[in-house]
N, CA, C and O atoms as a MOPAC input file, in Angstrom:
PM7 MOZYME 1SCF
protein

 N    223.89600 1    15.19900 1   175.45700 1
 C    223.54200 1    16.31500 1   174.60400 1
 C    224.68200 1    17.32600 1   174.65300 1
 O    225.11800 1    17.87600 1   175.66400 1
 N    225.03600 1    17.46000 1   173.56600 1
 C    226.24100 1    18.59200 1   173.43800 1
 C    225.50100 1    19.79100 1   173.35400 1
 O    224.56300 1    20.07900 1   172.61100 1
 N    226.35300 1    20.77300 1   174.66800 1
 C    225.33200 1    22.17600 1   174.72800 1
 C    225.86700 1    22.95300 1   173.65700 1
 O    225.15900 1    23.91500 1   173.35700 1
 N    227.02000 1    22.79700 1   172.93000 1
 C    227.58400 1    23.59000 1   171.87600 1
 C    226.64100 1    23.48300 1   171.19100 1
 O    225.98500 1    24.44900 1   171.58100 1
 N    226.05100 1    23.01000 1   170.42200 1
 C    224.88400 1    22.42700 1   169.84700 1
 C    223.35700 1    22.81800 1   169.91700 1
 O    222.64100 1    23.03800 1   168.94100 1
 N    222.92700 1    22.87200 1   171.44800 1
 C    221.78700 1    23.04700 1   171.59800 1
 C    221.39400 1    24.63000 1   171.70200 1
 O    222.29000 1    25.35500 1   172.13400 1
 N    220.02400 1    25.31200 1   171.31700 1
 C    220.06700 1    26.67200 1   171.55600 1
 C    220.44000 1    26.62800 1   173.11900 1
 O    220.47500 1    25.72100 1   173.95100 1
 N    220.79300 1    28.49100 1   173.16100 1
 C    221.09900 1    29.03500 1   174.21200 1
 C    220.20500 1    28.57200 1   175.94700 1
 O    220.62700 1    28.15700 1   177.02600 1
 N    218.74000 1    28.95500 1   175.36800 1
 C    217.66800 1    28.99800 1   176.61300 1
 C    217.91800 1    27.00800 1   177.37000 1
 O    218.02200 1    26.76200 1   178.57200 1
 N    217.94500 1    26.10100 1   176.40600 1
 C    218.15200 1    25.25300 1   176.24900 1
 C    219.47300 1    24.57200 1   177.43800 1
 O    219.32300 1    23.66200 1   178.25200 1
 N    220.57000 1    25.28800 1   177.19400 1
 C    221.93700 1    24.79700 1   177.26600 1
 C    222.13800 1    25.66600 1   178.74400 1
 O    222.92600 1    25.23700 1   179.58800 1
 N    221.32700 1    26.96400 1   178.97900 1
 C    220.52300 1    27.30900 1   180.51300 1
 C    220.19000 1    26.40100 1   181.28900 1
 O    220.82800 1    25.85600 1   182.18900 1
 N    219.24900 1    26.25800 1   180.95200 1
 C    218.29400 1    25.49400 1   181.75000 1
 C    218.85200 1    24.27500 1   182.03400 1
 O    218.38700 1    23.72100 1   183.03000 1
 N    220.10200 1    23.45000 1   181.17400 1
 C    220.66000 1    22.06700 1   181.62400 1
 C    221.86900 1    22.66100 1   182.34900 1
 O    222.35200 1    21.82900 1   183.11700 1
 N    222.35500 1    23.54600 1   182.35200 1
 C    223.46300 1    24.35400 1   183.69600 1
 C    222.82900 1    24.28100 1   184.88300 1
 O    223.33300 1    23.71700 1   185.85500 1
 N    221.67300 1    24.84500 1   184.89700 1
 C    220.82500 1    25.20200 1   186.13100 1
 C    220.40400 1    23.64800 1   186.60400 1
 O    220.50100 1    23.50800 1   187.82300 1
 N    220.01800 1    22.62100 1   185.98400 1
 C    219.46900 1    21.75300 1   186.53300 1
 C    220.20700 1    21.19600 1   187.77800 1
 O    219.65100 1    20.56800 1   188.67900 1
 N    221.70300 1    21.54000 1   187.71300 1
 C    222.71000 1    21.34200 1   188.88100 1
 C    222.28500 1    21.65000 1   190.15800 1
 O    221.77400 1    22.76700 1   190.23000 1
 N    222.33100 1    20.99100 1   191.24500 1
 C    222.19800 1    21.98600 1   192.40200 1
 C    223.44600 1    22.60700 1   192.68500 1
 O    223.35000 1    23.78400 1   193.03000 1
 N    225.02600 1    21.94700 1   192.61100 1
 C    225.47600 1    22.15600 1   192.70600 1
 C    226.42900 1    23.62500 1   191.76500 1
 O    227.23900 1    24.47700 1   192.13000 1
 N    225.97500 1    23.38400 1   190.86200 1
 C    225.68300 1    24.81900 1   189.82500 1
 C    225.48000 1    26.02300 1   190.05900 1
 O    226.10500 1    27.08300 1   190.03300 1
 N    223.96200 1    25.46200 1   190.41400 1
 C    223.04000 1    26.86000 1   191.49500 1
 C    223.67800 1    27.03800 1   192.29400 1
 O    223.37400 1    28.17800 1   192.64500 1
 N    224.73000 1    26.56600 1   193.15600 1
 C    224.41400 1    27.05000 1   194.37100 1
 C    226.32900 1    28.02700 1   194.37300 1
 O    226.74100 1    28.87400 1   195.16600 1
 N    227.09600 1    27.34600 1   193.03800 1
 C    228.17200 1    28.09100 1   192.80700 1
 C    227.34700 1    29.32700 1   191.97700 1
 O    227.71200 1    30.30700 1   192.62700 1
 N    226.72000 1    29.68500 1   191.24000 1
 C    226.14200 1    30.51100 1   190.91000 1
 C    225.32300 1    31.59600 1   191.85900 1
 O    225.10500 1    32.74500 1   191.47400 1
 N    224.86500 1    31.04900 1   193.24600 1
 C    224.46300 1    31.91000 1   194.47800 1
 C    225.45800 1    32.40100 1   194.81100 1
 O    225.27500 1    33.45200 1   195.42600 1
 N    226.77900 1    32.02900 1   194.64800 1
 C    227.84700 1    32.12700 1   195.22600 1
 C    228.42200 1    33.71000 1   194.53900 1
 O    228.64700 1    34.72900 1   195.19300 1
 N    228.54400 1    33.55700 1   193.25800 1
 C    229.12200 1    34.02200 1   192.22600 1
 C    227.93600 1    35.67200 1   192.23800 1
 O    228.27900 1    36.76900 1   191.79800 1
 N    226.74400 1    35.37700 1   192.79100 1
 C    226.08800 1    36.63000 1   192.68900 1
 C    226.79000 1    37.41800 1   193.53400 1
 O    226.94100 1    38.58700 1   193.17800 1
 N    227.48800 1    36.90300 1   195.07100 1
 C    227.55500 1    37.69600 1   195.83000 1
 C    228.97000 1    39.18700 1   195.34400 1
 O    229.15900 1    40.34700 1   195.70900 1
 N    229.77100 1    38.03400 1   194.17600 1
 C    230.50400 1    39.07100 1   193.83000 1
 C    231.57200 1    37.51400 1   192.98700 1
 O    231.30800 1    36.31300 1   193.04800 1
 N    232.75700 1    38.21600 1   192.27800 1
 C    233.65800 1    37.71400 1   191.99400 1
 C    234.60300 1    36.38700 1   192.58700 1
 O    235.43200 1    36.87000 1   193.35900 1
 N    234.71300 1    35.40400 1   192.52900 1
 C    235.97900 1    35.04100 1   193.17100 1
 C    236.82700 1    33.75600 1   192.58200 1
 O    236.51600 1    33.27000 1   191.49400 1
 N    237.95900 1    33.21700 1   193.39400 1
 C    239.05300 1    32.45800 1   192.89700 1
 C    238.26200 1    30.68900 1   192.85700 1
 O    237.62000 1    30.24100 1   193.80700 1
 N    238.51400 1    29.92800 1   191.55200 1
 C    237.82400 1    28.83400 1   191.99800 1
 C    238.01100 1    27.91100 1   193.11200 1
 O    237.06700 1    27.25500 1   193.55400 1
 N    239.30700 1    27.82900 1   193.62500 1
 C    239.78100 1    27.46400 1   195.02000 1
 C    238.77100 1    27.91900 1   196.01600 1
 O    238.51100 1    26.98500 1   196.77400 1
 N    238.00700 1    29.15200 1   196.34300 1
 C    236.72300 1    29.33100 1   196.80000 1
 C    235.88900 1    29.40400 1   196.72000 1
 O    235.19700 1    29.95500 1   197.57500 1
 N    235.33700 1    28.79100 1   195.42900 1
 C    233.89600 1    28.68600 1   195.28000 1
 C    233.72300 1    27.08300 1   195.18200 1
 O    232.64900 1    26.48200 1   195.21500 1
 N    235.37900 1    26.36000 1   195.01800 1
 C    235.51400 1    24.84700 1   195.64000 1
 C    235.20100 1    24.57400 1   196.89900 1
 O    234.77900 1    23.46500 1   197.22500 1
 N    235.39000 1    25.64600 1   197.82100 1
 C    235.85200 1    24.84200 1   199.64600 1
 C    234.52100 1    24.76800 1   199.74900 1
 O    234.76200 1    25.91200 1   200.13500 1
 N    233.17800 1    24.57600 1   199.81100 1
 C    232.22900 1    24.31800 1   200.07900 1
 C    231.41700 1    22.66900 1   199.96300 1
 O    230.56400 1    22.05300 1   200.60100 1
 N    232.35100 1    22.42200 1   198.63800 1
 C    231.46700 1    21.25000 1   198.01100 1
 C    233.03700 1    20.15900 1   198.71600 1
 O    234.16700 1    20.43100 1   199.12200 1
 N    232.36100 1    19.11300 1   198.55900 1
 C    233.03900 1    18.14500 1   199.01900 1
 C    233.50400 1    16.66600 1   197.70200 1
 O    233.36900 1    15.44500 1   197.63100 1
 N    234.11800 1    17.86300 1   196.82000 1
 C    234.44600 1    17.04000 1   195.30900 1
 C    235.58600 1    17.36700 1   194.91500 1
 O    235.88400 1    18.55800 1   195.00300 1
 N    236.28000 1    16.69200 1   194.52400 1
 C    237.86700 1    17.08000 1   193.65000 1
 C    237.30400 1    17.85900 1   192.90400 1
 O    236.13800 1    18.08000 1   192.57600 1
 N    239.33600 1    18.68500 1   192.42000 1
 C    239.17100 1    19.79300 1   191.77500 1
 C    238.84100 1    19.52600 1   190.04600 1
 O    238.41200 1    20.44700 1   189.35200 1
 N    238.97900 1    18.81400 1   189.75700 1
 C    238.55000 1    18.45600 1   188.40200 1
 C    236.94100 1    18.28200 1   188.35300 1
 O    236.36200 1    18.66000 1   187.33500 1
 N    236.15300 1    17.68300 1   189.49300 1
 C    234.62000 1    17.84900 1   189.63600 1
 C    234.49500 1    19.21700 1   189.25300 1
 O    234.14800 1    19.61600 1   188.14100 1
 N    234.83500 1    19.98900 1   190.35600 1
 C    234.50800 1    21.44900 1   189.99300 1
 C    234.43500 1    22.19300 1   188.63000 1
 O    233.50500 1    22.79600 1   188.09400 1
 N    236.15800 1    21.87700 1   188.10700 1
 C    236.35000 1    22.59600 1   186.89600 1
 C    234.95000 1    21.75700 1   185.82200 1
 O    234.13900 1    22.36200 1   185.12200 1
 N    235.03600 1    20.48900 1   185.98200 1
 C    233.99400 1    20.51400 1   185.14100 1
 C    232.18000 1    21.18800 1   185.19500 1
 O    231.41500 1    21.43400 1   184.26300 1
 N    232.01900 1    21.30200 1   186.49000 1
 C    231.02800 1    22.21300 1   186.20200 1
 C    231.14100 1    23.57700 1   186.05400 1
 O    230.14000 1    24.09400 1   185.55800 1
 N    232.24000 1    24.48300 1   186.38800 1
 C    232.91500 1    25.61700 1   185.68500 1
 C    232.59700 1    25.59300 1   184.24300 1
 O    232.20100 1    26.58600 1   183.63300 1
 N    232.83000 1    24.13900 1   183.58400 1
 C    233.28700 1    24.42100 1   182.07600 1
 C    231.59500 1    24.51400 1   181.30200 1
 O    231.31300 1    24.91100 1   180.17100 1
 N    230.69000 1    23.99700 1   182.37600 1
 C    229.28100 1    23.53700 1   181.73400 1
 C    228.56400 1    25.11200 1   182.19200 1
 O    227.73800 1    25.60800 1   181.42600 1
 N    228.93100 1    25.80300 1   183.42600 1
 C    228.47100 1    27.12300 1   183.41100 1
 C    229.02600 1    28.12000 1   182.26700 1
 O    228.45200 1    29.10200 1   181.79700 1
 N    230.41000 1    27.55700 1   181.92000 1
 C    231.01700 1    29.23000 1   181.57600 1
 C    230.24700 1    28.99000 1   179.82000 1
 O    229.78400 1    30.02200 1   179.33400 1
 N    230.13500 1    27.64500 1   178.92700 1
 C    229.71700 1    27.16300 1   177.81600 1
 C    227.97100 1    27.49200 1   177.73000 1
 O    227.35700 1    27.31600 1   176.67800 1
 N    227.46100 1    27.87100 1   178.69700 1
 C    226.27200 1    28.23300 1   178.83300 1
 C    225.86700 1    29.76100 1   178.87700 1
 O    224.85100 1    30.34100 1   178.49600 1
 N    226.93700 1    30.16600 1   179.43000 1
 C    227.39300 1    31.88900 1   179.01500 1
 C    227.03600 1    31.98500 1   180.82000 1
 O    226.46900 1    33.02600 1   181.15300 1
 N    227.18300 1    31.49600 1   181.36300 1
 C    226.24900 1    31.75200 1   183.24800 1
 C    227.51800 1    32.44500 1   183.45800 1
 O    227.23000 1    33.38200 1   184.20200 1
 N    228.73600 1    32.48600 1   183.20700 1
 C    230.18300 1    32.87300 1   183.86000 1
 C    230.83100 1    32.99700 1   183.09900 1
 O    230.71900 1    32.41300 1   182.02200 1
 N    231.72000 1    33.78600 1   183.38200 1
 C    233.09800 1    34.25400 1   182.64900 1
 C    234.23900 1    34.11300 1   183.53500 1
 O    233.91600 1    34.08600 1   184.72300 1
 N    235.76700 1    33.99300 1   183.24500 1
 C    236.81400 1    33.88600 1   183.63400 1
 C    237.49500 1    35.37300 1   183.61100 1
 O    237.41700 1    35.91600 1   182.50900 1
 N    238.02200 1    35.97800 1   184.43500 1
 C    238.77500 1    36.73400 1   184.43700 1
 C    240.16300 1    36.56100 1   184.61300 1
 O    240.81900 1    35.60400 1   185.02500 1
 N    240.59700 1    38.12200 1   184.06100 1
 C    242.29700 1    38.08700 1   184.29700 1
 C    242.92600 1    39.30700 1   185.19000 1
 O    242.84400 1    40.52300 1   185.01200 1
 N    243.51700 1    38.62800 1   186.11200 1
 C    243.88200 1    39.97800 1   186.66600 1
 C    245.46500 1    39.43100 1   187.55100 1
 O    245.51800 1    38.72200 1   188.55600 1
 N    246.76400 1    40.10800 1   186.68800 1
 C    247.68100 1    39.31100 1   187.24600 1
 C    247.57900 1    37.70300 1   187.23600 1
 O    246.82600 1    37.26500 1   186.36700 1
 N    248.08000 1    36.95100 1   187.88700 1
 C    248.03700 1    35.84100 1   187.84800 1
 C    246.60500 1    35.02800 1   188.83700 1
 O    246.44200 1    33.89700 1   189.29500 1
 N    245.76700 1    36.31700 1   188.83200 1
 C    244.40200 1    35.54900 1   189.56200 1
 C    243.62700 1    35.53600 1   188.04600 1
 O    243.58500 1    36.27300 1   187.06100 1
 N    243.01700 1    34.18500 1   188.49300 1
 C    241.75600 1    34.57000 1   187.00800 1
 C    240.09500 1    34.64500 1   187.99300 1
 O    239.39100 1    33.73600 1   187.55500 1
 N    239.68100 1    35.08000 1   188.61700 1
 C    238.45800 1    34.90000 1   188.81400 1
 C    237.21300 1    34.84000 1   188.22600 1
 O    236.99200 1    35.61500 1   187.29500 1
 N    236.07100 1    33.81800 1   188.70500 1
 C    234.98000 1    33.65200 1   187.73200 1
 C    233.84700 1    34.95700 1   188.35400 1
 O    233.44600 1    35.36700 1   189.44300 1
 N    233.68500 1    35.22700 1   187.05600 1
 C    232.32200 1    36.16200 1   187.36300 1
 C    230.92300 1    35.87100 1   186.81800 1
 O    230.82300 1    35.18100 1   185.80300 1
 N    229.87900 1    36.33400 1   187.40600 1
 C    228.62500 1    35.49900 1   187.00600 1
 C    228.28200 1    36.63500 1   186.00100 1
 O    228.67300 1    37.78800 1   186.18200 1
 N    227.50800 1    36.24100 1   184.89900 1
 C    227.29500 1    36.56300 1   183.66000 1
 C    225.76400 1    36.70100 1   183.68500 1
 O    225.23700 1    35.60000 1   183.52500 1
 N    224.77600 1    37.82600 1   183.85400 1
 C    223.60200 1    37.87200 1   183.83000 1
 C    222.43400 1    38.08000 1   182.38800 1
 O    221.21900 1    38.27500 1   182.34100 1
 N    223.05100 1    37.99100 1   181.77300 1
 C    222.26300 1    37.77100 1   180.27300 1
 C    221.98400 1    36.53900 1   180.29100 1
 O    220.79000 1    36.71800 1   180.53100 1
 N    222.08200 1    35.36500 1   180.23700 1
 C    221.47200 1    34.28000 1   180.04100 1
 C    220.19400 1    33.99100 1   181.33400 1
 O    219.10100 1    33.62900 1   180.89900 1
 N    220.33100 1    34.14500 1   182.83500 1
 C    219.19000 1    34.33300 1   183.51200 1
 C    218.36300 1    35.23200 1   183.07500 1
 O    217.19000 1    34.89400 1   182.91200 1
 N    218.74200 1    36.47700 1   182.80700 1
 C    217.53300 1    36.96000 1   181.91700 1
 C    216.72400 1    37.05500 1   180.72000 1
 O    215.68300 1    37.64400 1   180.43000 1
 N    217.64600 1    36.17700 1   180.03100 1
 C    216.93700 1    35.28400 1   178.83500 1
 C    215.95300 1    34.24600 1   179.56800 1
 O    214.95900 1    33.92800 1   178.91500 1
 N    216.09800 1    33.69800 1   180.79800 1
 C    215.07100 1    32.53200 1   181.38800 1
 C    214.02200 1    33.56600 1   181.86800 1
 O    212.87300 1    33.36000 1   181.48000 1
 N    214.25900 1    34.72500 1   182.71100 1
 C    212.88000 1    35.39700 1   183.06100 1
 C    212.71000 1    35.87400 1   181.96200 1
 O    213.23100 1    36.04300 1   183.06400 1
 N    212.57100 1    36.22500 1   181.11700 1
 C    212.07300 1    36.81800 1   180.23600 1
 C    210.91700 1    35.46400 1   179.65000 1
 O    209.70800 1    35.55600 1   179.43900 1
 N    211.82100 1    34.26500 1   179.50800 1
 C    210.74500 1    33.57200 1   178.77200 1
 C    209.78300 1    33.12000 1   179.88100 1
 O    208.75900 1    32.61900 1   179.41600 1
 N    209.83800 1    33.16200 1   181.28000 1
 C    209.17200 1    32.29000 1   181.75800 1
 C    207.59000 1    33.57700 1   181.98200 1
 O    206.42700 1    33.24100 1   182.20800 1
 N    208.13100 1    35.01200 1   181.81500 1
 C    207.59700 1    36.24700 1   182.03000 1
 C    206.73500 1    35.76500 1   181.12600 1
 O    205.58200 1    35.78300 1   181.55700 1
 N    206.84900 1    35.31900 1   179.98100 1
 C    205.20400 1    34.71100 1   178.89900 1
 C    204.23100 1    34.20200 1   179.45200 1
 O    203.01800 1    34.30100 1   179.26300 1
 N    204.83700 1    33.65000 1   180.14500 1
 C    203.32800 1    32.30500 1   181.03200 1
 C    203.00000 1    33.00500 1   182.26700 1
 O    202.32000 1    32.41800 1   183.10800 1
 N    203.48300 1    34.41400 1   182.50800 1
 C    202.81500 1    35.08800 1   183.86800 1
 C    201.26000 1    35.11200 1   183.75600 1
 O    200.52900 1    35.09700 1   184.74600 1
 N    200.81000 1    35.15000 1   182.45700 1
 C    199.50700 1    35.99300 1   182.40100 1
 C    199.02500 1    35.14500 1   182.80900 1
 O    198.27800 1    35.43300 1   183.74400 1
 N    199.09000 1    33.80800 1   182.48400 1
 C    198.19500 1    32.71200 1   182.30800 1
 C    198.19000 1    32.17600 1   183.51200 1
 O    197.21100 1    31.48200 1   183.78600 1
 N    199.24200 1    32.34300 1   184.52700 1
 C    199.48600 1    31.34600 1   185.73800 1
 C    198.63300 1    32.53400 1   186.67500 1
 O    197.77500 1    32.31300 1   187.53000 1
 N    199.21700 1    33.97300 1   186.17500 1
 C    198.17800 1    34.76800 1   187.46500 1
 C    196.53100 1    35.02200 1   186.98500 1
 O    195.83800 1    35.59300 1   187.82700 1
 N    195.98100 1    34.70000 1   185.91100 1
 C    194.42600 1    34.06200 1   185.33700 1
 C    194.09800 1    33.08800 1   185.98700 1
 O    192.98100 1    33.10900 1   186.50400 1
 N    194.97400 1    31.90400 1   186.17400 1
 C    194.65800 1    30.85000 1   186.93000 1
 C    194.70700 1    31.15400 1   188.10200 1
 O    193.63900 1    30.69700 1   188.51100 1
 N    195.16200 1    31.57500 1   188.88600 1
 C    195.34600 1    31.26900 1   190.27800 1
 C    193.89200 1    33.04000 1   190.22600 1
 O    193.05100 1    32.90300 1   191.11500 1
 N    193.73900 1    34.01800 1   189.59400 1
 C    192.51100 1    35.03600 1   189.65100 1
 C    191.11700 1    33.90300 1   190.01900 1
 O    190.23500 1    34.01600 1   190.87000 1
 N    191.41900 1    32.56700 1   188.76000 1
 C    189.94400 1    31.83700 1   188.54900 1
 C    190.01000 1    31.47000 1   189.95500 1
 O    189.18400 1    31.94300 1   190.73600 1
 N    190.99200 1    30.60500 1   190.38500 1
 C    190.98000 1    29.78900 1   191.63200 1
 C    190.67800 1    30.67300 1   193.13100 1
 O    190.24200 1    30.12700 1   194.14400 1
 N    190.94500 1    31.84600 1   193.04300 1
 C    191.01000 1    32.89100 1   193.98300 1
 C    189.57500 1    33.06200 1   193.98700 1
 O    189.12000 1    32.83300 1   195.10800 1
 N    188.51300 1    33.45200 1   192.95200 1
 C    186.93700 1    33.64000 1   192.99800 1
 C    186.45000 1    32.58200 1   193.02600 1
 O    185.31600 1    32.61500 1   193.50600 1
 N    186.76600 1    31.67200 1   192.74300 1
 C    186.48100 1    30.24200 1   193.07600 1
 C    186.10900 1    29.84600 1   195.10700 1
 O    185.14800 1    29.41400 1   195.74400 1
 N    186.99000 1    30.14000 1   195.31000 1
 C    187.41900 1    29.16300 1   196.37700 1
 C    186.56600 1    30.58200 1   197.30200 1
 O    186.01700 1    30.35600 1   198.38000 1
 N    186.57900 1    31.87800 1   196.72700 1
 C    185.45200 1    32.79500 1   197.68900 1
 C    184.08600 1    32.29100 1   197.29100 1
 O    183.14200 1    31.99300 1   198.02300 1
 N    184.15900 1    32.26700 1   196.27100 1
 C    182.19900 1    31.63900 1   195.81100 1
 C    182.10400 1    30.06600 1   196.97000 1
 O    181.05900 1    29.88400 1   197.59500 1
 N    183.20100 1    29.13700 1   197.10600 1
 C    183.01800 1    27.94300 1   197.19800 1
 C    182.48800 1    28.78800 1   199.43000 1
 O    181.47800 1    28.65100 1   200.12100 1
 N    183.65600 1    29.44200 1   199.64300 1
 C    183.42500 1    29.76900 1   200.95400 1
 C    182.17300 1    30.60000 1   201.55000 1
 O    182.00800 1    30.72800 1   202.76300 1
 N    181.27500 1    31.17200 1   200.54400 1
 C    180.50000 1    32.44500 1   201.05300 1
 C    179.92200 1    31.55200 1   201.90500 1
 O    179.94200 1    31.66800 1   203.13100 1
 N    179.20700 1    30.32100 1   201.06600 1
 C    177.89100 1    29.45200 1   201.65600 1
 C    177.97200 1    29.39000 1   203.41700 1
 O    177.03700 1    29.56700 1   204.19900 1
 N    179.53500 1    29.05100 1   203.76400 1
 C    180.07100 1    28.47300 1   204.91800 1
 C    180.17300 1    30.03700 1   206.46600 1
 O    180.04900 1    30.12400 1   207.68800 1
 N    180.49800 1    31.01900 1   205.15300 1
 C    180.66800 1    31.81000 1   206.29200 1
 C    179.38400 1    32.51500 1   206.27100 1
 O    179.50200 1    33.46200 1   207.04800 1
 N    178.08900 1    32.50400 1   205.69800 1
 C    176.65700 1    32.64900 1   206.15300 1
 C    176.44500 1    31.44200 1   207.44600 1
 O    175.90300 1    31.62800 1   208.53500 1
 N    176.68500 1    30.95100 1   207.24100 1
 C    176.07100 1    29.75400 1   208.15300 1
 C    176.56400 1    29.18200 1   209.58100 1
 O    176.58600 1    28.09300 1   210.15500 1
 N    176.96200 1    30.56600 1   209.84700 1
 C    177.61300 1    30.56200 1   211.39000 1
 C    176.25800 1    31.52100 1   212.26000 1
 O    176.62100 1    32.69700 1   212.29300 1
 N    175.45200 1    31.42100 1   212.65400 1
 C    174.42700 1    32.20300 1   213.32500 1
 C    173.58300 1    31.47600 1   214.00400 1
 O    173.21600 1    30.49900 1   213.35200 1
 N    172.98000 1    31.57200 1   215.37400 1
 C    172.73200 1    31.42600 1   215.87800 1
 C    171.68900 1    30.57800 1   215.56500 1
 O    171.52900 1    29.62400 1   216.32800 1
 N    171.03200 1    30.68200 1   214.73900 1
 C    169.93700 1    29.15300 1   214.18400 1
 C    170.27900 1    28.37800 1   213.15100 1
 O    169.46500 1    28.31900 1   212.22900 1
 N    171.49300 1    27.63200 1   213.04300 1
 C    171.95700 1    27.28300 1   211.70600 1
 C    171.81000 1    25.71200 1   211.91700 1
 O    172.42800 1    24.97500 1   212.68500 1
 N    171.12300 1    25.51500 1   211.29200 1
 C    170.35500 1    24.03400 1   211.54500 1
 C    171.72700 1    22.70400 1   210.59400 1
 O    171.44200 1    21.58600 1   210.16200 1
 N    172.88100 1    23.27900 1   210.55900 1
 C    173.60400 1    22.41400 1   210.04400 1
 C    174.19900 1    21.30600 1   210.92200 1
 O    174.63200 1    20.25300 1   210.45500 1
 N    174.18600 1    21.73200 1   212.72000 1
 C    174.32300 1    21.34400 1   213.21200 1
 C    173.78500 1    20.54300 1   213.80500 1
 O    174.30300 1    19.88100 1   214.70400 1
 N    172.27200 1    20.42100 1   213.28600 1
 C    170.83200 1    19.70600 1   214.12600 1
 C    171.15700 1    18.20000 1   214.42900 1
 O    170.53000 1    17.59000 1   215.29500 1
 N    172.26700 1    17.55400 1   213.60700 1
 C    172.18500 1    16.30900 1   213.78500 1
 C    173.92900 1    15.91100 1   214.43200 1
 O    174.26500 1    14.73300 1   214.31500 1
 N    174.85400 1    16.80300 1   215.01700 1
 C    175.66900 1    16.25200 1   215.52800 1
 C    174.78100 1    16.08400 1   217.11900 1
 O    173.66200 1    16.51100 1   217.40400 1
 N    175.88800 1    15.19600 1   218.08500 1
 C    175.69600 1    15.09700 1   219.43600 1
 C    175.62500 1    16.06500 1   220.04800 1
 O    176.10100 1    16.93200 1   219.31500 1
 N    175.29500 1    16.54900 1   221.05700 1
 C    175.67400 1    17.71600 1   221.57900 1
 C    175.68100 1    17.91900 1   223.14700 1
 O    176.03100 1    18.99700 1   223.62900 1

């Protein structure tokens, strides 16, 4: 799939599917730097790298800088917040669900925590 091609949220989300992506992108939050160091970690030639450079920076996750003869990559935060934003839609529904499951699972428990007292005949038939 050519990400030139595909929408933006889209061409995200197949950057991110990287671990190795993510984890130059953890990198890249902490601040700026040279790709020679955001290489020494991974254990891949330098052409591995540049190519996932080229699949972050085409996704908008990073930018290249210029400064003198350093170019450093910087992480680019508009496209992660194009992903929370969309995933921010389905909050309502996931914290509704887990509200149902939350009164649920107290209705399912009341029965259990009545039935700790001193005459609770649930026990009448273990050994004892």
């Amino acid at each position: 799939m050519d990400m030139q091609q595909t929408d933006p949220l889209s061409a995200t989300f197949a950057a991110l599917a990287d671990p190795t992506r993510r984890a130059i992108l953890a990198r890249l939050a902490q601040g700026e730097t040279s790709v020679k160091d955001l290489a020494a970690p991974f254990d891949m030639s330098q052409p591995a790298i540049s190519k996932h450079l080229r699949v972050l920076e085409r996704a908008g996750l990073i930018e290249q800088g210029r400064q003198a003869q350093w170019r450093p990559r910087r992480l680019q935060a508009g496209p992660l917040r194009e992903i929370a934003d969309w995933v921010n839609q389905y909050r309502r529904h996931w914290e509704e669900s887990f509200e149902r499951l939350d009164a649920y699972l107290r209705e399912v428990g009341e029965p259990q925590e009545q039935g700790h007292g001193e005459h609770d005949d649930s026990d009448a038939n273990r050994p004892g």
